[in-house]
Each structure stands twice: as C-alpha cells, then as structure tokens.
C-alpha positions in Angstrom: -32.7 236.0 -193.3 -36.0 234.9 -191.1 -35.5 232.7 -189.0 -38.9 230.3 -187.8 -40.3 230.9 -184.0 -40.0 228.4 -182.1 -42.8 226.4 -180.1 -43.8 226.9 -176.5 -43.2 223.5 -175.8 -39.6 223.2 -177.0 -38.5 226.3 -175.3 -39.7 224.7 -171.8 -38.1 221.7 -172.8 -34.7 223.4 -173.6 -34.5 225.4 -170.6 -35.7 222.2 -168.4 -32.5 221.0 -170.2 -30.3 222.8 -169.7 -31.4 223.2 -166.0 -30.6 220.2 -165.4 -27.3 220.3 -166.9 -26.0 223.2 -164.5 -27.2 221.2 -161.3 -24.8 218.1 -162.9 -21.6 220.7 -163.5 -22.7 221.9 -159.7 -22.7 218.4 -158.1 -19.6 217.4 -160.1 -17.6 220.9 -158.8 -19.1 219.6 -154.9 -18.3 216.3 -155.5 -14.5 217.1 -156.7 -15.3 215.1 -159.7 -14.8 218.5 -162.0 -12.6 221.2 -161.4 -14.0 224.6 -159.9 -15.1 227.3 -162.0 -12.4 230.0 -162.2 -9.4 227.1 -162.9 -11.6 225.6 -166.3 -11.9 229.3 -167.3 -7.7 229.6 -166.7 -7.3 226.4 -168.5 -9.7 227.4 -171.9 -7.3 231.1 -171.8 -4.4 229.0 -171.9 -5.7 226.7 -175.0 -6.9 229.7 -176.7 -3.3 231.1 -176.9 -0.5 230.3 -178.7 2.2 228.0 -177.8 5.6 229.5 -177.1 8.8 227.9 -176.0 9.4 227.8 -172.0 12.7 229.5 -171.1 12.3 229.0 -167.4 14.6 226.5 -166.3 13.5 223.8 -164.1 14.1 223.1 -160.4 16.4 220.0 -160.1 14.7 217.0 -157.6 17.5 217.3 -154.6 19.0 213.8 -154.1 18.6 212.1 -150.8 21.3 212.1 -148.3 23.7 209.4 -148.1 24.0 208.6 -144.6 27.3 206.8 -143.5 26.8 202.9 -143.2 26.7 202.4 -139.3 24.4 205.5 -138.8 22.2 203.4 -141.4 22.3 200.4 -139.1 21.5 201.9 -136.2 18.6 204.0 -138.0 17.3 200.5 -139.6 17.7 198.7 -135.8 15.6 201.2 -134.0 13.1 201.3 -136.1 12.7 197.4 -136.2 12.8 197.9 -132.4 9.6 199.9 -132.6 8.3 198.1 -135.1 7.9 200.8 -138.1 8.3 200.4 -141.7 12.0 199.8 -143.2 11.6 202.4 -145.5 11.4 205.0 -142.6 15.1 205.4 -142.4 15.1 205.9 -146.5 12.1 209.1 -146.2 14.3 210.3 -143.4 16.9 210.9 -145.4 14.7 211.9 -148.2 13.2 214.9 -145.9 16.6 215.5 -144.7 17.9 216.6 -148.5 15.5 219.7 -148.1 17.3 221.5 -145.3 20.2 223.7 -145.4 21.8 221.3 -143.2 21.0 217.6 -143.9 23.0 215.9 -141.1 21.3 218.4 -138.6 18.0 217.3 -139.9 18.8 213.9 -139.6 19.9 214.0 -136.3 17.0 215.9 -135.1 14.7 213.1 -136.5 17.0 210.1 -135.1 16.5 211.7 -131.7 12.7 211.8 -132.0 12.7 208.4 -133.3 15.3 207.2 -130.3 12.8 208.9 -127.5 9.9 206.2 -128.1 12.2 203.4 -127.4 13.4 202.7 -123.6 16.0 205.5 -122.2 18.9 203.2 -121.6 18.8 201.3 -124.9 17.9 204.5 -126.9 21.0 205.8 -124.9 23.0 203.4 -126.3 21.7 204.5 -129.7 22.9 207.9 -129.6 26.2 206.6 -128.8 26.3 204.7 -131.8 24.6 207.6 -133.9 27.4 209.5 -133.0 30.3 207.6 -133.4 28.5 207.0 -136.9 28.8 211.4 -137.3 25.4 212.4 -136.3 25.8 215.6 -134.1 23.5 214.6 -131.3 25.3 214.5 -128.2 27.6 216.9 -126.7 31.1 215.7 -125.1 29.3 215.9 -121.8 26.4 214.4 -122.5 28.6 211.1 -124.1 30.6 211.0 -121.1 27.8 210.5 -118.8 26.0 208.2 -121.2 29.1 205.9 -122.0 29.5 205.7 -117.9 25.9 204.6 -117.8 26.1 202.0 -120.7 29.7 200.7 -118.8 28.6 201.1 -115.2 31.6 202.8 -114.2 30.1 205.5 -112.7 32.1 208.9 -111.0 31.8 209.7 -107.3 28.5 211.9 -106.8 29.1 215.3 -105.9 28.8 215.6 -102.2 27.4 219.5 -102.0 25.9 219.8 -105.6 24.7 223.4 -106.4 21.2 221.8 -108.3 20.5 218.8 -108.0 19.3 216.5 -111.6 18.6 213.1 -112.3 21.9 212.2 -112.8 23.8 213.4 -109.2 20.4 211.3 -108.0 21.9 208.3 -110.5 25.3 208.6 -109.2 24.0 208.3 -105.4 22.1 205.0 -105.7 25.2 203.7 -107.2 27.1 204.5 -104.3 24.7 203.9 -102.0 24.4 200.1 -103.3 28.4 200.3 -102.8 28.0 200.6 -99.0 29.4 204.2 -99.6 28.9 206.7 -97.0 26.4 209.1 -97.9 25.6 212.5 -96.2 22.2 213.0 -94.6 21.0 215.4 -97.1 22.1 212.7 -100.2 20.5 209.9 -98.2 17.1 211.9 -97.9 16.6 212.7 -101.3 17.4 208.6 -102.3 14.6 208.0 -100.0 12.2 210.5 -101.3 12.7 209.9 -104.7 13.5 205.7 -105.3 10.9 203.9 -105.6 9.9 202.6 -102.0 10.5 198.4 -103.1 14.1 199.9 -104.0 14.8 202.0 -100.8 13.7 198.6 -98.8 16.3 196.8 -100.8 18.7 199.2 -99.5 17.8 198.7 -95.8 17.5 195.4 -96.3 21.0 194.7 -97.2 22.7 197.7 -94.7 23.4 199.9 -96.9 20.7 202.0 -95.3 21.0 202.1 -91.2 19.8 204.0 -88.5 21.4 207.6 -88.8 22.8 208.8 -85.3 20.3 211.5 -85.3 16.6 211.5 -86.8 16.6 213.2 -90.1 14.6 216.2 -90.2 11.9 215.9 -93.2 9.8 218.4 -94.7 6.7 216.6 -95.0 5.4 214.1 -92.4 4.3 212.1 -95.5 2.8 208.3 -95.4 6.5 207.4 -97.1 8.3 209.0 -94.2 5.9 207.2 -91.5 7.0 203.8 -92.9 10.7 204.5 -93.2 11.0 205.8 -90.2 9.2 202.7 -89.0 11.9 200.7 -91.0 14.8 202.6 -89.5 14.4 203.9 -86.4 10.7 203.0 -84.9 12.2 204.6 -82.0 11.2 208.3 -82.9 7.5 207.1 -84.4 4.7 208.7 -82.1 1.4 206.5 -80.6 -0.3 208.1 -83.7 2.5 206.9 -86.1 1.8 203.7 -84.8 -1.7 203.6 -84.9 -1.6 204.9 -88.2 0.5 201.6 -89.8 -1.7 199.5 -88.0 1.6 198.0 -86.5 0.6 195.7 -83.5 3.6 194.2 -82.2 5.0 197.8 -81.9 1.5 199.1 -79.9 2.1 195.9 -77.7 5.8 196.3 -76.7 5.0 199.8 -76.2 1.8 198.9 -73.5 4.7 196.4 -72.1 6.9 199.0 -71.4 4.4 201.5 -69.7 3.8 198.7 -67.2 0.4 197.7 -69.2 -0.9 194.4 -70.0 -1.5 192.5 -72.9 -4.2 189.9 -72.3 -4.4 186.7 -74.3 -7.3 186.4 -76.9 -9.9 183.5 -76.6 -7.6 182.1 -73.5 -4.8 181.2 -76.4 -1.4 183.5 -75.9 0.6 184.6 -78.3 4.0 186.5 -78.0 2.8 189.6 -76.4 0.1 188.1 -74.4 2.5 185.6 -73.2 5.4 188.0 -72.1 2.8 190.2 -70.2 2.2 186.9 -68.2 6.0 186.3 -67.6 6.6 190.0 -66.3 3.9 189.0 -63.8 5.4 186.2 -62.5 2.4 184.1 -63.9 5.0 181.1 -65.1 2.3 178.7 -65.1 1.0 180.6 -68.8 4.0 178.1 -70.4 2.1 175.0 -69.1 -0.9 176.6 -71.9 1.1 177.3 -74.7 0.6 173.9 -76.6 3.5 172.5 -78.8 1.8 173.9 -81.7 1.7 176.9 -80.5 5.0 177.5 -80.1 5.4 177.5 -84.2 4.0 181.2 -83.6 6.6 182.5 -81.7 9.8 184.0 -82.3 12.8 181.2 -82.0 13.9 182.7 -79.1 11.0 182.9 -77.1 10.0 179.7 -78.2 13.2 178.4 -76.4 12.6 180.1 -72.8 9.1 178.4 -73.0 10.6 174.7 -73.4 13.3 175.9 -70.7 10.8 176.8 -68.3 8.7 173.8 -68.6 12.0 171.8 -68.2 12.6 174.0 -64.8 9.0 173.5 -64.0 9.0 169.9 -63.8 12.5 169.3 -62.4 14.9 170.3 -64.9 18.0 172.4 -64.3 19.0 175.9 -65.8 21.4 175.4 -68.8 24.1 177.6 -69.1 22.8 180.8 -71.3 20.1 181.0 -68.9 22.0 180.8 -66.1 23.9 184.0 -66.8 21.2 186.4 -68.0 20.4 188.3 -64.7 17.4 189.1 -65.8 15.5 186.3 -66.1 16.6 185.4 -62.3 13.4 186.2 -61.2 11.6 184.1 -63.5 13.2 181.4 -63.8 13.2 181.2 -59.5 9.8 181.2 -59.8 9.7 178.4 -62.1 12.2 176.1 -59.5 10.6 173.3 -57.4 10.3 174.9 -53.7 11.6 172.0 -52.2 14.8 171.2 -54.4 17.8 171.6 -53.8 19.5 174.2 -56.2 23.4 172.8 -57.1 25.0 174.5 -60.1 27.5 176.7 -61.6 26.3 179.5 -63.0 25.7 182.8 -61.2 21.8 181.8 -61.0 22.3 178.3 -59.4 24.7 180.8 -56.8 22.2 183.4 -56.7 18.6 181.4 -56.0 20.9 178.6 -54.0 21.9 181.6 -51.7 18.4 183.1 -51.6 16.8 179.4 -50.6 19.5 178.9 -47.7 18.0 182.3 -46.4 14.4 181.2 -46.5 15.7 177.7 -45.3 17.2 179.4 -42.3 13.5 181.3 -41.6 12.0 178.2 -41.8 14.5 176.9 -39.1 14.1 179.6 -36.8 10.2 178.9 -36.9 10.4 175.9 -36.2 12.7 176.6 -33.0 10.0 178.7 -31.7 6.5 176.9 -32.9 7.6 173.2 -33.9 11.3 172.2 -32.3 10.4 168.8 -33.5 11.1 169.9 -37.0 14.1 171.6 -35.7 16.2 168.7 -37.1 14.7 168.7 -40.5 15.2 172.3 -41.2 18.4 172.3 -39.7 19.5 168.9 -42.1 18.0 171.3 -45.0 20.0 174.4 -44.6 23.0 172.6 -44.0 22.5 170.5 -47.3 22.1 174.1 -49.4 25.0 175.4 -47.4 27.0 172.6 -49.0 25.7 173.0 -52.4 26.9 176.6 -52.5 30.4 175.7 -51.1 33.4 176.3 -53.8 36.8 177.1 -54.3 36.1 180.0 -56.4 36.8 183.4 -54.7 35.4 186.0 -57.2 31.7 186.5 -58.7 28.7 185.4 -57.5 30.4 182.1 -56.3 32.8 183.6 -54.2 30.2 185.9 -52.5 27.5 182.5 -52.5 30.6 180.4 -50.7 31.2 183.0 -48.6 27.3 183.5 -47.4 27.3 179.6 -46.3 30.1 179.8 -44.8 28.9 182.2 -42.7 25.6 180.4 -42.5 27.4 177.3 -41.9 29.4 178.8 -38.6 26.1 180.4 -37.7 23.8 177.1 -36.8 27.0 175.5 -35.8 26.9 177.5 -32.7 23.5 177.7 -32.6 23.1 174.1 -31.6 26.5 173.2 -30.2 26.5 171.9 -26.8 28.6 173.0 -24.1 32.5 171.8 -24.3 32.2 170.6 -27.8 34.7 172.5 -28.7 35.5 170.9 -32.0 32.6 172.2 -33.4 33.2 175.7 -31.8 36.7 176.3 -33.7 35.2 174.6 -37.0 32.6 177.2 -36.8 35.0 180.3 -36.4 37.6 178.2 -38.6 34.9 178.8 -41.2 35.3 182.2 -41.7 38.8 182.7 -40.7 39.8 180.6 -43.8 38.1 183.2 -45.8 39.8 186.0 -43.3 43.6 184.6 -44.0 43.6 185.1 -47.6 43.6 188.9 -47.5 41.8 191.5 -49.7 40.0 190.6 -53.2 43.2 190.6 -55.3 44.4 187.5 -53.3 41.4 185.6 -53.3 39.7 186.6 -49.6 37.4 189.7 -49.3 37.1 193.4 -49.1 35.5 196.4 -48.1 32.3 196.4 -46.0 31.7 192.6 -46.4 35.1 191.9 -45.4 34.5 194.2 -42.2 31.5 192.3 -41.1 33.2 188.7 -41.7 35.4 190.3 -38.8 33.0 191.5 -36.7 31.1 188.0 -36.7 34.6 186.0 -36.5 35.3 187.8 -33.5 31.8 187.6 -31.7 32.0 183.9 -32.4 35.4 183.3 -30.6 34.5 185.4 -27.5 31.3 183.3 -27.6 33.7 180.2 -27.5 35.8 181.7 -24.7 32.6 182.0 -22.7 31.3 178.7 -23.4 28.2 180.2 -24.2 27.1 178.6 -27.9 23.8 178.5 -27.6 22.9 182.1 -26.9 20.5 183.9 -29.5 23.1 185.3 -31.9 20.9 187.5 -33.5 17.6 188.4 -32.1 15.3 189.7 -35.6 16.5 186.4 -36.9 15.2 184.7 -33.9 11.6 186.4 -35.3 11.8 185.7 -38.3 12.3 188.9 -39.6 15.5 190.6 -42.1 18.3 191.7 -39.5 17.6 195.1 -37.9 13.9 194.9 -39.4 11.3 197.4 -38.1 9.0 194.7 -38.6 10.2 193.0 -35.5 7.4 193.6 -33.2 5.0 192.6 -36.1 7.1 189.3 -36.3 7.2 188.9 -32.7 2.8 189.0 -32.0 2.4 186.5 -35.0 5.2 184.0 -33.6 3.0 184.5 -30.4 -0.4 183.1 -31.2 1.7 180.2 -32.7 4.2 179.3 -30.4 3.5 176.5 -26.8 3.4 178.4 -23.8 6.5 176.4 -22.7 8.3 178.6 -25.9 7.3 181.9 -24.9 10.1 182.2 -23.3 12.6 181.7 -26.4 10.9 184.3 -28.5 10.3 187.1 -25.5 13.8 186.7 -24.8 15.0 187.8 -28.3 12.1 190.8 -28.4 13.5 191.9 -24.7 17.2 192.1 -26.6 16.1 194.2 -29.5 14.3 196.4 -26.7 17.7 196.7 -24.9 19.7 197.1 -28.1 17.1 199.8 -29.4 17.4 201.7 -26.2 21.0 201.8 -26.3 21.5 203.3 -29.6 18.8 206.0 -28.7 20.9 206.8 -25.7 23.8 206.9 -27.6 25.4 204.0 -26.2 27.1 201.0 -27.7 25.0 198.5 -28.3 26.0 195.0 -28.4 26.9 192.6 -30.4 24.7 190.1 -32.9 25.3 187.8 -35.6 24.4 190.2 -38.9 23.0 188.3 -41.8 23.3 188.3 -44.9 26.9 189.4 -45.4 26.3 191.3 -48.8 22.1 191.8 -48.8 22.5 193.2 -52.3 23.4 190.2 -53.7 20.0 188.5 -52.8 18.0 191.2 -54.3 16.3 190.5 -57.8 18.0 191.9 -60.2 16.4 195.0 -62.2 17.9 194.5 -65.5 15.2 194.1 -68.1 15.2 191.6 -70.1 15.7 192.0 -73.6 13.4 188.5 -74.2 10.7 189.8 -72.5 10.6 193.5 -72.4 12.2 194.4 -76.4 13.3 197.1 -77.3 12.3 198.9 -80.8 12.7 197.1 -83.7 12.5 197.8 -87.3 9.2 197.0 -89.0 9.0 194.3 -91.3 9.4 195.0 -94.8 6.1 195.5 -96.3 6.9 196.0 -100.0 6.8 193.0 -102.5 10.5 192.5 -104.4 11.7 195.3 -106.8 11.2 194.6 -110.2 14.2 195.2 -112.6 12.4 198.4 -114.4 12.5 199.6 -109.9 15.7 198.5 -109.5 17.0 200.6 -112.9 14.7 203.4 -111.9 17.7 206.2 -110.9 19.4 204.8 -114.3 16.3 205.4 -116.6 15.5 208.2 -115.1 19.5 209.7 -115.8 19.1 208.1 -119.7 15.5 210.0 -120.2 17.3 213.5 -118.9 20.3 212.9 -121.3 18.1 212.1 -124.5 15.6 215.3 -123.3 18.6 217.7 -123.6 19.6 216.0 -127.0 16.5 216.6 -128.4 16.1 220.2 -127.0 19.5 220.6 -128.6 19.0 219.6 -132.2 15.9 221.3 -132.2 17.7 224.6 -131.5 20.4 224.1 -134.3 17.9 223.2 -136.8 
C-alpha cells in the first residue's frame, strides 16, 4: 500500500495544531480545570481493564454522639453567648464520634469554647457541663467553683505554702469582712488589687494603719501612694515631693518652725496657720467671708471665733478648754476688758491681766500716783471677777491668786488703825488656810506653804501697825519677784519718776541690796510678800495645737470609683485559674 506525501504546508499547519493543543492541556492541569498527568493515565488503566466484583467491605460513617439533654443546653447557651453558629454544638459532637473517647473529646472542646466567654460565667458553665456528665472539673476544682458562684467562701489559709489566685480570692473576701489579716496577707492584697479596689478598702477601715510600717520589696510608685494613704508618717521629703502633695510639704515646714507665706496677700489654710503660730491674729480680719468656704470646717470656725474675741466677744466653751489655743486667743482679747468667765481660759488670762494690772499699779505709785486710784479700782475689779467657790482646777488656783492679790493692795493702802481692813486682808487667805489640804477643798504642797508664809507676814504687819510698808520690793520695780532684772527696772523707773518719788523706788532697791547681802552671808533674810502663788499657772501653755500645728494625715484618695470588672478582679482572676487547669486537664486525657 502507498500511501501520498504530504504537503509542506499541511505538516506546519498540523504541528502548529497540535502545539497549541498541549499549551491548552498545560494551562488547564495549572489552572486545576484538568486533572494532572500521571492520575488521567491511572484512570485510562482502570477503563482498560475489566470489571470485577469489589469484596472489600466498606467503612461504616460513625454516628454523632448523643450528648445528654442539659449538656446540650448549656453547649447551645454558650455559644449564643459568643455569638457562633447553632450548628456548632451539632459538628462538636460530630468530631467528637471520631475519638476513642467521645465524651472526653467533648469535654475538651466545651472547655475551649467556655474559655472565650467571661471566667465567672464560663465557671458557671462547667458546673452545669458537669452535672450534665462531661468530665471537666475535678472534685476540687467544683468545690472551689460552686463557693465562688454561692459566695460562701472558706477562711484563707493564714501561712499558705504557694500562694495562687485563689488563697489571693479568699483574702479580699475576708478582708471586705473586716477580718483580721496578717501583714504578709495584707501586702500581697495591696500589691496585687487593683489600686481603685485597695482604696475602697481603706476607705471603709477595713485597711488601717499597721502598728509597725510594713517592710516592702520594692519602693514602687504604688507603695509611695499607700503609704501616703496609710501612714504618711513614715513618707520621706522626697516621697512627698514626689506625689506633689502640698498640704503634707506645708504641715511639715510648720512643724520645723518654718513659714508658710500667703500667695498674692490672700491666705489660705497653711498660710493662715503660719500667721496664727506667730501671734499675727490680725490675718483673721483678711480672710473674707468667702474665703472661708476654702478652709477646713474646723478652722473655718476658730476664724469666726477670733473675730468674735477680736471685737468684743467672749470665748465659748470648746475654746475655753483647749490649752493650746490660750495664747492665741489672749492675744485676740481687748486689752482693756475685763475677762469674767468659767472656763479654765477666762481663769487663766483673768489671772494673767490681774498681774499686769498690778504692774501697771505699781507704776503708777512710783511715776503717776494720780492714777494710783484708777489702777488700783482696776485690779480690784479683776480680783473680783476671778473670785469663786470652786476649790480645784484652774478656778480654785485663779480664786486663790486674788485672794492673795486682794489681801496684798489691801495693806498696801490701808491707813493706820483701820483695822477692819487689816483682818479682812489676812481673813482672806486664812479662809483658804482653814479648809486643810486639797482633798478637803483648801491647798497643798508648796503653794499651800507660801499662803502661810504671806498670812503670817501680814498679821505681824497688823500687830505693828505698819500697812503701808513695801511688801515686796521687785514688785515695787516692776519687775517678777526675786528678778535679776531688778536693777534694770530700777534705772528705767528713775528717768520717769518726780524727784519728790525717788525716795519710794530707792527705798525698795536699798531692800533688795540688804536682802541680797544677807543671803550671800548666809543669813536670814527677811521677809516679803511673794507673788504669784503658783507662777506656773501663768505660763503659756506648750501644748500644740492640733488646729494649728496637725499632725499627719492620710492623703486624699486619688483614684476615681472601682468599676464592677475592679471590684470582681480577685474573683475573675480565681474563675480564669480554675478553667486554665480544666483545660490543661482534658487536654492530657485526650
């Protein structure tokens, strides 16, 4: 058989053909649109042969698991809490059929899907889960969850060997309870709690001042600001400086003796007690009325008092016992009114005025007798002011200095024979005298010994007829009893006093000579009228005042209110640890 050649031009076009062709099968192999090479080849084999019958038998589809009805409901209630598709719970169980052990695998896929929703509900879902039969938790895994999800929580280990989320759980609860908590327990709540929380807890005492700082191991900002809270006592200047805290910086400079000076001539609660420690009481008549708005309540109310002194007013009672405002609120007293009350101030001042009333009387003997009169009509009126029944406390010791006052310018300006006056003066003192010690309403001790001394000097004074002799010579000088200034007293009384008075005040510096030289020899010396009876009673009183000179106190609270997610932080925290060990747990089995 011959067979006819072919042209030129066909063959190119054939093989141009079929060129083509192979790029197509390529592109379509690339493409996925044909299967590769090597499985079309297996496929044409498998046409080519014969068919024969298949004995292998065929794997069975496994059925899904049936899952009991509640662990269903919980499945299809978390997963509409997180939003999924309903038909999650159905491929769970679906997957589930391929493992050796279906509930396991379950489990292990309910606990995966329970850890994206919040720890404390999801921790209520594994409760349910396995009360439904899931194995998820372990008895003591349940037991601490069911306590969390009742919030009947057990008593916190007080020495735990390691120390988890939930012994921290178990401590916030008790330290909400007002429980006593070691140091150790209440320095990890503190470290740990979020900081709005842990100023909840001082905020409502559950959290106080420990007797002893607590030693930390970091000096951390946190630390600073609790300490700051709880004991600002035990903060350093830098500590201070640090927080920016000015009222703390300012009490401290007050207590060093420093001043705080007012800003732009306006005061403010430092500023303003700085001016009351130095006696500058006229910085109340500055603070305006809407000033006072800025100040605590309590200062607020000494400034109204002392403008009430200022301009006339009377001490109430509060004030009038707090010793250490004496001094201030002296200062604040008209100098020329008479002080009549009832409270150990009115006694205390009143006492101090008839001393500088007496002074004044005594100058006026020596440089200006026609003022005698006056200043004599003025102690006498304070002398009565102070006069009481009552024999203890600062009235007893106030009645007991006029009385002694009292007898004193009684015989200083008696006349001769007028004895009346003489035994009133001595009677004075002797009514005080007859009544015994302290316990039966008289006096004691030194005080009681110098009411003697003067009673007797007066009488033999009376026996003498000699009243108007200088009872006591310093006095005479104006100068304290027994005063080393005397000589000093004596040179500025003399380039005051008329040269007709000379005599009056050289006589009483010739006496103090005499007495002087008789004690250096050794020799008794005589005799003088000695006043005050009890000088400690006239001094100002040292106690500091709590109003003006504070002592430490807590920082204000400088965190906004704790959110609920803050406040359930120790809780969540407990929940998350419990699901963490489930999950590492069913992961293991399976």
């Amino acid at each position: 058989m011959r067979t006819e050649p072919v042209a030129s031009e066909d063959l190119d076009a054939l093989r141009r053909a079929e060129t083509e062709r192979r790029e197509l099968r390529r592109r379509a192999r690339e493409n996925g649109a044909a299967a590769p090479l090597h499985v079309r080849r297996r496929l044409a084999k498998s046409d080519a042969q014969p068919e024969c019958e298949d004995t292998t038998p065929e794997t069975p589809t496994p059925e899904p698991v049936r899952l009991p009805t509640r662990v269903l409901h919980v499945l299809e209630r978390v997963v509409a809490e997180l939003g999924e598709e309903p038909s999650l719970s159905a491929r769970m169980s679906q997957q589930a059929a391929h493992s050796s052990d279906p509930l396991r695998a379950v489990a292990e896929a309910a606990v995966d899907l329970v850890s994206r929703t919040d720890p404390l509900l999801g921790l209520g879902h594994l409760l349910d889960l396995t009360a439904g039969g899931l194995p998820i938790l372990s008895e003591e895994d349940r037991s601490r969850a069911e306590a969390l999800r009742s919030g009947r929580l057990p008593l916190p280990e007080p020495s735990p060997s390691s120390v988890d989320a939930w012994q921290l759980c178990l401590e916030y609860h008790e330290a909400r309870g007002r429980a006593v908590l070691g140091a150790v327990a209440w320095q990890r709540l503190v470290g740990e709690l979020p900081l709005p929380v842990v100023d909840d807890l001082i905020d409502s005492g559950a959290l106080r001042k420990a007797p002893a700082p607590p030693t930390w191991p970091e000096r951390t900002e946190r630390v600073t600001y609790l300490t700051a809270r709880l004991d600002p006592g035990h903060l350093s200047d830098d500590d201070v400086q640090a927080l920016d805290w000015r009222d703390e910086a300012c009490r401290r400079t007050l207590a060093a003796g420093g001043t705080v000076d007012p800003v732009d001539g306006q005061y403010d609660e430092w500023s303003l007690r700085s001016a009351l420690l130095g006696g500058e009481v006229s910085a109340v008549d500055a603070v305006r009325p809407y000033d006072t708005q800025d100040l605590p309540p309590e200062l607020c109310d000494l400034v109204l008092a002392l403008k009430r002194i200022r301009q006339g007013g009377s001490p109430d009672g509060r004030l009038g016992r707090d010793r250490s405002l004496f001094g201030l609120l002296e200062d604040c007293l008209p100098h020329d009114r008479l002080v009549s009350g009832v409270t150990p101030f009115h006694y205390w001042a009143g006492t101090r005025r008839l001393y500088r009333l007496l002074d004044d009387m005594h100058w006026a003997m020596a440089c200006d007798p026609e003022r005698t009169e006056e200043a004599l009509r003025s102690v006498l009126q304070q002398a009565a002011a102070l006069r009481n029944p009552e024999p203890q406390g600062a009235a007893g010791t106030a009645d007991r200095e006029a009385r002694a006052v009292q007898a004193y310018v009684a015989f200083l300006h008696a006349r001769p024979g007028d004895r009346d006056r003489l035994d009133k003066g001595v009677g004075l003192l002797e009514d005080v005298l007859k009544r015994g010690g302290r316990r039966r309403g008289g006096v004691g001790g030194a005080e009681r010994h110098r009411m003697e001394g003067l009673s007797e000097l007066l009488q033999s004074l009376r026996l003498k007829a000699k009243p108007r002799d200088v009872l006591n010579p310093y006095l005479a000088l104006c100068v304290e009893h027994d005063s080393a200034e005397w000589g000093q007293g004596w040179r500025d009384l003399r380039r005051q006093v008329a040269t007709d008075q000379l005599e009056y005040i050289n006589g009483a510096k010739d006496r103090i000579r005499r007495i002087e030289t008789a004690r250096r020899l050794g020799r008794d010396a005589e005799a003088l009228y000695e006043l005050p009876l009890n000088e400690r009673f006239l001094w100002v009183p040292d106690d500091r005042s709590e109003l003006l000179q504070p002592g430490p106190r807590p920082l204000r609270r400088r965190t906004p209110s704790s959110s609920e997610q803050e406040k359930t932080w120790a809780a969540t925290e407990a929940a998350r640890e419990i699901i963490g060990r489930c999950a590492a747990r069913t992961r293991n089995h399976h």
